[in-house]
mmCIF file of the N, C-alpha and C atoms, coordinates in Angstrom:
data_MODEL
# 
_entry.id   MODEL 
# 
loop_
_atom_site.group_PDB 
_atom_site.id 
_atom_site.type_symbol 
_atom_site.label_atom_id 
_atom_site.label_alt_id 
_atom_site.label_comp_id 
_atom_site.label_asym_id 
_atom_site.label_entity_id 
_atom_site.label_seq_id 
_atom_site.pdbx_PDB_ins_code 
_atom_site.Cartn_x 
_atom_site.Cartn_y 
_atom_site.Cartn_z 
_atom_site.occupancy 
_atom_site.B_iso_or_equiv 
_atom_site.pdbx_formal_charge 
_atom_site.auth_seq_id 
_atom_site.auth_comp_id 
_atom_site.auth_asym_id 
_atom_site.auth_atom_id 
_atom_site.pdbx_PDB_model_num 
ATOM 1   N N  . UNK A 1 1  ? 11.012  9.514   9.815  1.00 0.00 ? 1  UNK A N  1 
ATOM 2   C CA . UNK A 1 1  ? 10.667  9.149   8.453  1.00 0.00 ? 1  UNK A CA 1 
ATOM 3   C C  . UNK A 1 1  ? 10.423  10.445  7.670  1.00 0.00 ? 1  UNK A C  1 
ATOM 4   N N  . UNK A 1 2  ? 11.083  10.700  6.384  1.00 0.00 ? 2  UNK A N  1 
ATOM 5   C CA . UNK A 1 2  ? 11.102  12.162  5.367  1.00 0.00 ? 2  UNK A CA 1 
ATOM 6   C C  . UNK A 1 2  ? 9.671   12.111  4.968  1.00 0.00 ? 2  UNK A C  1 
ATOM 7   N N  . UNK A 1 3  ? 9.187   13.109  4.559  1.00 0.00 ? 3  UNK A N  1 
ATOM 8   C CA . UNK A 1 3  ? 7.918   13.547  4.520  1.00 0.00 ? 3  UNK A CA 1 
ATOM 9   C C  . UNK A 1 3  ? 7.242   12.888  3.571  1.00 0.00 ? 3  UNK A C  1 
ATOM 10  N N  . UNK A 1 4  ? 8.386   11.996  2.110  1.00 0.00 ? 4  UNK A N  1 
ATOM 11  C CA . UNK A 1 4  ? 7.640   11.119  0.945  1.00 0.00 ? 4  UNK A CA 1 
ATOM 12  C C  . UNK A 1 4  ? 7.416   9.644   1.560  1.00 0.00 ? 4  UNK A C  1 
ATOM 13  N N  . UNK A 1 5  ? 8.371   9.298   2.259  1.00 0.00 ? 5  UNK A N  1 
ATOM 14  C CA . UNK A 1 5  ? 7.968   8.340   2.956  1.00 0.00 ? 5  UNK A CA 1 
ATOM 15  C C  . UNK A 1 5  ? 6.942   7.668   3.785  1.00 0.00 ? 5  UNK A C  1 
ATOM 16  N N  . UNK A 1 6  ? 6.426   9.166   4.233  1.00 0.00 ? 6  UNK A N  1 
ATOM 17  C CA . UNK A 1 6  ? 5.739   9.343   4.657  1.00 0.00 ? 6  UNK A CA 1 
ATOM 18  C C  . UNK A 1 6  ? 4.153   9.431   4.400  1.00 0.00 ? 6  UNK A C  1 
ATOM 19  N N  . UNK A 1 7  ? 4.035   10.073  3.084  1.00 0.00 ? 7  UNK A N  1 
ATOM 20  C CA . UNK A 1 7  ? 2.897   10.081  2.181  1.00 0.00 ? 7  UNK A CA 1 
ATOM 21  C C  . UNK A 1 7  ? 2.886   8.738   1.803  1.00 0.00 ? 7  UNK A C  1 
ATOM 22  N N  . UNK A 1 8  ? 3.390   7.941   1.270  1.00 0.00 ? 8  UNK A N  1 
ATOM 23  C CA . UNK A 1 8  ? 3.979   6.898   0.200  1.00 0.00 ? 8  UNK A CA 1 
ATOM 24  C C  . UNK A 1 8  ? 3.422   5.682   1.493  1.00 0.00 ? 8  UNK A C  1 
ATOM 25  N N  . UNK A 1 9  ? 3.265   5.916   2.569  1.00 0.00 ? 9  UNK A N  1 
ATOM 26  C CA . UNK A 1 9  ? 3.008   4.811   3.924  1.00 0.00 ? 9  UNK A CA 1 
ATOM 27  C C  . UNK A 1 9  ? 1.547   4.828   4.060  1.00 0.00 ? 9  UNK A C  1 
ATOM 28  N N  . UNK A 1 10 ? 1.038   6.056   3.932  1.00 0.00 ? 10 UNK A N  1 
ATOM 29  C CA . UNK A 1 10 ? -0.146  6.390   4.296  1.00 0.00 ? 10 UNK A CA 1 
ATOM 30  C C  . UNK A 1 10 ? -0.976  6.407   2.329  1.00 0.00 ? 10 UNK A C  1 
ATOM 31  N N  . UNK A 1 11 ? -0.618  6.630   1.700  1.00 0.00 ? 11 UNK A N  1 
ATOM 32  C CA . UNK A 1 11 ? -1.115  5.431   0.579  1.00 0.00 ? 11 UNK A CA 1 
ATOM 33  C C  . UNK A 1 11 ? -1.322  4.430   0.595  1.00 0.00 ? 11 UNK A C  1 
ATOM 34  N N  . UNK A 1 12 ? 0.043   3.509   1.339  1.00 0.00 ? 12 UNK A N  1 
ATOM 35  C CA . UNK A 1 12 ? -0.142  2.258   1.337  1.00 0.00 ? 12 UNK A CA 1 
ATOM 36  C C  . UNK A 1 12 ? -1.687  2.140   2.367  1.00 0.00 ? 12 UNK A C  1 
ATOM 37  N N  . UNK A 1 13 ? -1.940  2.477   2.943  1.00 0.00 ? 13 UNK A N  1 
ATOM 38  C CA . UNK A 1 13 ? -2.544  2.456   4.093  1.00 0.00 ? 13 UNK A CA 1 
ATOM 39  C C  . UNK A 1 13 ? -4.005  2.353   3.535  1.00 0.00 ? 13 UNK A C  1 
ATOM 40  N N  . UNK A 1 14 ? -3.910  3.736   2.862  1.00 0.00 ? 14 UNK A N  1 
ATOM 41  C CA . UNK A 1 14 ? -5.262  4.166   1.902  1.00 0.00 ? 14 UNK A CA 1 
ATOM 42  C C  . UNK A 1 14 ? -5.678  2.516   0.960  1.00 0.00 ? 14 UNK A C  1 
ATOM 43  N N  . UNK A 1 15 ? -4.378  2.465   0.536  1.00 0.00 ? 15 UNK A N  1 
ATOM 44  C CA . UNK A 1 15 ? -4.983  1.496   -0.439 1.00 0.00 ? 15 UNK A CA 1 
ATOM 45  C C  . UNK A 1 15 ? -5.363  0.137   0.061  1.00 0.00 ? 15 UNK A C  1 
ATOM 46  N N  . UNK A 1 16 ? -5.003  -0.022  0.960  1.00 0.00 ? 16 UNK A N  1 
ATOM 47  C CA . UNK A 1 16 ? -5.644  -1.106  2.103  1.00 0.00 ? 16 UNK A CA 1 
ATOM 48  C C  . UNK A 1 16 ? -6.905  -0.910  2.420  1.00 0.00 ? 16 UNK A C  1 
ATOM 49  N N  . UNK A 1 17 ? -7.327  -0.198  2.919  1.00 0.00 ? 17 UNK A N  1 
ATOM 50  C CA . UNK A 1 17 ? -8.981  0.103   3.485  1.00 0.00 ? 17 UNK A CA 1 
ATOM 51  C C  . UNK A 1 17 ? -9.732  -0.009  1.655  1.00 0.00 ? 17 UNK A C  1 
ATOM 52  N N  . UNK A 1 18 ? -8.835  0.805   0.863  1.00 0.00 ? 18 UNK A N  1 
ATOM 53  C CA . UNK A 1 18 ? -10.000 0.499   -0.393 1.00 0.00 ? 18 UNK A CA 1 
ATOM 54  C C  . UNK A 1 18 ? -9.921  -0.376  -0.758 1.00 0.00 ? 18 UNK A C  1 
ATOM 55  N N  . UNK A 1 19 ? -8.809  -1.661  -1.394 1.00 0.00 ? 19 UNK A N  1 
ATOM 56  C CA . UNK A 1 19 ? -9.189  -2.721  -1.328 1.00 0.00 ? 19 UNK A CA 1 
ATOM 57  C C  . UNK A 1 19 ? -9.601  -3.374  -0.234 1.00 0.00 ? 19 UNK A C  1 
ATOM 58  N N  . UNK A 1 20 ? -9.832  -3.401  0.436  1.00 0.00 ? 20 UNK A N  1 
ATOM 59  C CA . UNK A 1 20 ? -11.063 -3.754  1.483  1.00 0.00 ? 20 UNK A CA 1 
ATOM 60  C C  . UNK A 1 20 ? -12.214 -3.790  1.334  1.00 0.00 ? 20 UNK A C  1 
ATOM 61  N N  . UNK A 1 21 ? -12.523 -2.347  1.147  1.00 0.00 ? 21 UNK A N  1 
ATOM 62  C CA . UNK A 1 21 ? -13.879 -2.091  1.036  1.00 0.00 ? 21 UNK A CA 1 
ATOM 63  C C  . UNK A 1 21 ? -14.265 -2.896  -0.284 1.00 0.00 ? 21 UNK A C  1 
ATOM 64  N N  . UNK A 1 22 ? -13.512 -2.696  -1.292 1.00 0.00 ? 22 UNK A N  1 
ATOM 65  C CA . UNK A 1 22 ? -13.920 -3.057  -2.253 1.00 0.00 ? 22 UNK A CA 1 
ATOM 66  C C  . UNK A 1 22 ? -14.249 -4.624  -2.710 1.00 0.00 ? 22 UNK A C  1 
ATOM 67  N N  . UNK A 1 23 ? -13.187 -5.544  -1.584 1.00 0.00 ? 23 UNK A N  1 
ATOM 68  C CA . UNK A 1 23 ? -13.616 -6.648  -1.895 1.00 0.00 ? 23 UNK A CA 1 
ATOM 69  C C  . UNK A 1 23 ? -14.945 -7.081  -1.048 1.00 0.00 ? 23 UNK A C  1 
ATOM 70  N N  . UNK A 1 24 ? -15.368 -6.332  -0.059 1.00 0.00 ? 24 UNK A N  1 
ATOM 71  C CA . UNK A 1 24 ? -16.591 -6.688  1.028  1.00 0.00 ? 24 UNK A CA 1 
ATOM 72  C C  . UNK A 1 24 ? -17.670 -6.710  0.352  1.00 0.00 ? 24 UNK A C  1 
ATOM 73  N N  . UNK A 1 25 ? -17.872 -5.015  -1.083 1.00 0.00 ? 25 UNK A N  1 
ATOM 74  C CA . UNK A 1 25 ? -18.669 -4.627  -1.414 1.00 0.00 ? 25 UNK A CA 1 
ATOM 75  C C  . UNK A 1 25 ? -18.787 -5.461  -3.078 1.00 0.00 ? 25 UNK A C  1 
ATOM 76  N N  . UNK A 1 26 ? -17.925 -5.862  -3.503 1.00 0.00 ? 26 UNK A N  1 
ATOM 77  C CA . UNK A 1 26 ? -17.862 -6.735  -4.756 1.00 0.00 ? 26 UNK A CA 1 
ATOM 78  C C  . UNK A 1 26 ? -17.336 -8.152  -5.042 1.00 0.00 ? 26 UNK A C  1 
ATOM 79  N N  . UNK A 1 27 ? -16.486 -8.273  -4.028 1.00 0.00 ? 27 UNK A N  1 
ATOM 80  C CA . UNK A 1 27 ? -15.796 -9.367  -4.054 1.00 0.00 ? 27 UNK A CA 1 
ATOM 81  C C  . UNK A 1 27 ? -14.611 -9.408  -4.583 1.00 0.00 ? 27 UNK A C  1 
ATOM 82  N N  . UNK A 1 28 ? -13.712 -10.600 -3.670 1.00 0.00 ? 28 UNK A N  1 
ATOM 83  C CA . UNK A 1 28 ? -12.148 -10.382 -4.568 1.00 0.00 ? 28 UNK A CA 1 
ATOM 84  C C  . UNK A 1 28 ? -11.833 -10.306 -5.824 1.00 0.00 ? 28 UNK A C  1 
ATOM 85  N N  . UNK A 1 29 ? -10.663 -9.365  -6.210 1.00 0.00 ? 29 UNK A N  1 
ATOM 86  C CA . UNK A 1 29 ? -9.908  -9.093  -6.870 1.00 0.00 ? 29 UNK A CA 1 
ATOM 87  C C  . UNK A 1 29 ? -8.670  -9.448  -6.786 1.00 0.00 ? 29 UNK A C  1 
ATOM 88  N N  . UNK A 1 30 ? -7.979  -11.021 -7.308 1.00 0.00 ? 30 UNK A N  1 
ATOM 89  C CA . UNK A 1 30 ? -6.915  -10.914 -7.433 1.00 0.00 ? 30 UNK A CA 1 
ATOM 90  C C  . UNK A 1 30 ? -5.827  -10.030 -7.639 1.00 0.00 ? 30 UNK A C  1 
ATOM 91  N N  . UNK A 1 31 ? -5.890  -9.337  -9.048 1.00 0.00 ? 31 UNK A N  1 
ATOM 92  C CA . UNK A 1 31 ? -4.981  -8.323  -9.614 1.00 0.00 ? 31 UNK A CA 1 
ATOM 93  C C  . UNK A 1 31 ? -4.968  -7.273  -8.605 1.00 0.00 ? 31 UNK A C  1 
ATOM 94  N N  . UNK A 1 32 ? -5.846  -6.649  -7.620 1.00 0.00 ? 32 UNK A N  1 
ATOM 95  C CA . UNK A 1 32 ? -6.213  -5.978  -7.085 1.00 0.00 ? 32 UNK A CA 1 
ATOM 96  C C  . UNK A 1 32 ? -5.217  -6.197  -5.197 1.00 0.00 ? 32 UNK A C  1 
ATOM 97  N N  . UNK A 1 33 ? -5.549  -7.103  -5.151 1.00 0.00 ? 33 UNK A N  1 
ATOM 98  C CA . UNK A 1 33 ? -4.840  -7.271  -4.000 1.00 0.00 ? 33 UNK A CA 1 
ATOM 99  C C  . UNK A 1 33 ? -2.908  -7.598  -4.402 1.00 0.00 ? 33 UNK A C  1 
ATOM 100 N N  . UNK A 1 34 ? -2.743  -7.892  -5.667 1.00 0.00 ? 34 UNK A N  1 
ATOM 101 C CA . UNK A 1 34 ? -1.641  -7.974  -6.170 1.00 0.00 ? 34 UNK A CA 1 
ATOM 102 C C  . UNK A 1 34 ? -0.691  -6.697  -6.400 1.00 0.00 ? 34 UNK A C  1 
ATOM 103 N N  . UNK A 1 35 ? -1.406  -5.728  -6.714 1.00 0.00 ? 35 UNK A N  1 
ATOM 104 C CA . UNK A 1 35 ? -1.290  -4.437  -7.152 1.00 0.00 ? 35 UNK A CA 1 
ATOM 105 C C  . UNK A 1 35 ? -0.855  -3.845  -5.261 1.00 0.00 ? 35 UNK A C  1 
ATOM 106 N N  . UNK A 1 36 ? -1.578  -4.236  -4.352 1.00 0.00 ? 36 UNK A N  1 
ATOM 107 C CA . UNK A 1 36 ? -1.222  -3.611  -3.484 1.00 0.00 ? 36 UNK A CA 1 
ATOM 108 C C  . UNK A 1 36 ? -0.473  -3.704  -2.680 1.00 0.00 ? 36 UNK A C  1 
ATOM 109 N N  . UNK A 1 37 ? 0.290   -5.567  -2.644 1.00 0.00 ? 37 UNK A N  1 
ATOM 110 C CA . UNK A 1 37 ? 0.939   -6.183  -2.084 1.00 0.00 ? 37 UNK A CA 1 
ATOM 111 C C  . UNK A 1 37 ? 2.186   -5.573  -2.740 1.00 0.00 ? 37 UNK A C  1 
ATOM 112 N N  . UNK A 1 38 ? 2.450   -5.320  -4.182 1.00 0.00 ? 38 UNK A N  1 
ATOM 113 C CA . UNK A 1 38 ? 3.660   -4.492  -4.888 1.00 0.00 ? 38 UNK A CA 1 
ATOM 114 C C  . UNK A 1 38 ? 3.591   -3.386  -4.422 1.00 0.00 ? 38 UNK A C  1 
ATOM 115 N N  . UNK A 1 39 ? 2.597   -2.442  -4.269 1.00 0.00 ? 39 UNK A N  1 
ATOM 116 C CA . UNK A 1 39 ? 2.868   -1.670  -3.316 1.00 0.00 ? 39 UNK A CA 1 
ATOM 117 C C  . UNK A 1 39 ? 3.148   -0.814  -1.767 1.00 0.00 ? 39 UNK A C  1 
ATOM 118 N N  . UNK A 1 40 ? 3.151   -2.260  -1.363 1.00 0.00 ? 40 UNK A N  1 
ATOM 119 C CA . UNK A 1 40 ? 3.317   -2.459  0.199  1.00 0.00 ? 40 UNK A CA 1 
ATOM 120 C C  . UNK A 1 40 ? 4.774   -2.644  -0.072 1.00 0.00 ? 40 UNK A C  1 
ATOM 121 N N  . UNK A 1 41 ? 5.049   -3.677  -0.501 1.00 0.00 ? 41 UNK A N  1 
ATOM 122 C CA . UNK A 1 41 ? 6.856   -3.649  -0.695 1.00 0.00 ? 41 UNK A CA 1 
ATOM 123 C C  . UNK A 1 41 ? 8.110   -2.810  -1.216 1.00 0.00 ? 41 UNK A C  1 
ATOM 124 N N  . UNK A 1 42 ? 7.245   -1.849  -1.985 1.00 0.00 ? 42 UNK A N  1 
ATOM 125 C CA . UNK A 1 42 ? 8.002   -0.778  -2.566 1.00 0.00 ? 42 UNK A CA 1 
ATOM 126 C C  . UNK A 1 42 ? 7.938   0.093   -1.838 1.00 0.00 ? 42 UNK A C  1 
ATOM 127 N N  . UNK A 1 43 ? 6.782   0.144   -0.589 1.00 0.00 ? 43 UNK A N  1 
ATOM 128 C CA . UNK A 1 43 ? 6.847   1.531   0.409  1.00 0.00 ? 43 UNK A CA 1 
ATOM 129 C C  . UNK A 1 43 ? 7.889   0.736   1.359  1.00 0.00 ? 43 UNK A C  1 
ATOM 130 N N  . UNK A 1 44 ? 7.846   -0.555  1.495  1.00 0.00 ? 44 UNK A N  1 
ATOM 131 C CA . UNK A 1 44 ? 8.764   -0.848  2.563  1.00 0.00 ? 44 UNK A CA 1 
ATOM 132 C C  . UNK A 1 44 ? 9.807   -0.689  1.988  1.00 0.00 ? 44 UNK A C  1 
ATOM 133 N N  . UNK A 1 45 ? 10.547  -1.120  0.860  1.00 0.00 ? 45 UNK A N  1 
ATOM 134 C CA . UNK A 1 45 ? 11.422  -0.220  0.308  1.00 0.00 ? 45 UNK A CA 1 
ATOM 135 C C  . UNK A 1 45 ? 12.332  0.924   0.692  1.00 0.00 ? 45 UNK A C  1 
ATOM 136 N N  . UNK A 1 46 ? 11.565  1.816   0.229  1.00 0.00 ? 46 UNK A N  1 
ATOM 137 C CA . UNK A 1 46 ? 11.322  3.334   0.562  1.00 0.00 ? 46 UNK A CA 1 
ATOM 138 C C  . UNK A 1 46 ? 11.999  3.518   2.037  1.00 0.00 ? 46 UNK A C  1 
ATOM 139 N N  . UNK A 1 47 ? 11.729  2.851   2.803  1.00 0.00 ? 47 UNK A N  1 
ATOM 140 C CA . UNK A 1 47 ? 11.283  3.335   3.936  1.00 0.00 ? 47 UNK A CA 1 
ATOM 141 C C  . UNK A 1 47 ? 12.708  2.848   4.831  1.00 0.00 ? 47 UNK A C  1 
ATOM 142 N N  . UNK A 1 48 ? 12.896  1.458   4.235  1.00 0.00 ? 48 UNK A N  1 
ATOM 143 C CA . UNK A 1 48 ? 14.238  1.030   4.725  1.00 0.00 ? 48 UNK A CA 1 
ATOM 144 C C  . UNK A 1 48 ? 15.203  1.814   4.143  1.00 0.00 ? 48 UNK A C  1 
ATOM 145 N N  . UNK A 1 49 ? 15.488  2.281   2.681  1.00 0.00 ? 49 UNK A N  1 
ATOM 146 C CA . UNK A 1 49 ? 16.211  3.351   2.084  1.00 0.00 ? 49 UNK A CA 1 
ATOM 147 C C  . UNK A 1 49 ? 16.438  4.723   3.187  1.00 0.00 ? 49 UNK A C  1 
ATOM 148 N N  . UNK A 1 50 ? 15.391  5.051   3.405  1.00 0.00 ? 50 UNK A N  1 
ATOM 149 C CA . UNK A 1 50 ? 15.236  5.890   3.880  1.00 0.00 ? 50 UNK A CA 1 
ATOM 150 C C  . UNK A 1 50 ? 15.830  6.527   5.507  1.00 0.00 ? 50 UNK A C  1 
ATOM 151 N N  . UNK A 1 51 ? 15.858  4.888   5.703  1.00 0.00 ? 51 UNK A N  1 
ATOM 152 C CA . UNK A 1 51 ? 16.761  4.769   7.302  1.00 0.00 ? 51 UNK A CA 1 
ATOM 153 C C  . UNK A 1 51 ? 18.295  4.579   7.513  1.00 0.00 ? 51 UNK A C  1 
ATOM 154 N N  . UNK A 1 52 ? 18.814  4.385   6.376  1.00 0.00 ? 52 UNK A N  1 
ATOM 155 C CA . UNK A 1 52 ? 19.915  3.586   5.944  1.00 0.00 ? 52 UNK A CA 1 
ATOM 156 C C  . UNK A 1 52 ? 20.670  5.051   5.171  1.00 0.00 ? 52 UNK A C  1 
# 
């Protein structure tokens, strides 16, 4: 996996644990978990591009 792909995975990653935390510590956020699910798919994206 190229090195943006790479960053761009481990964002996704990041942004998982913070919405996490964030819904434990405040409670859900629709838009919030929406926002990250678009960006789970655009790294998968990425990533299949990337193999191909």
């Amino acid at each position: 996996m190229p090195g943006s792909a790479k960053a761009m995975a481990g964002c996704t990653v990041g942004g998982l644990v913070l919405a996490t935390a964030y819904t434990v510590a405040l409670g859900s956020s629709g838009w919030l978990w929406f926002a990250w699910v678009v960006l789970a798919l655009v790294t998968l994206g990425v990533v299949t591009a990337r193999r191909w």
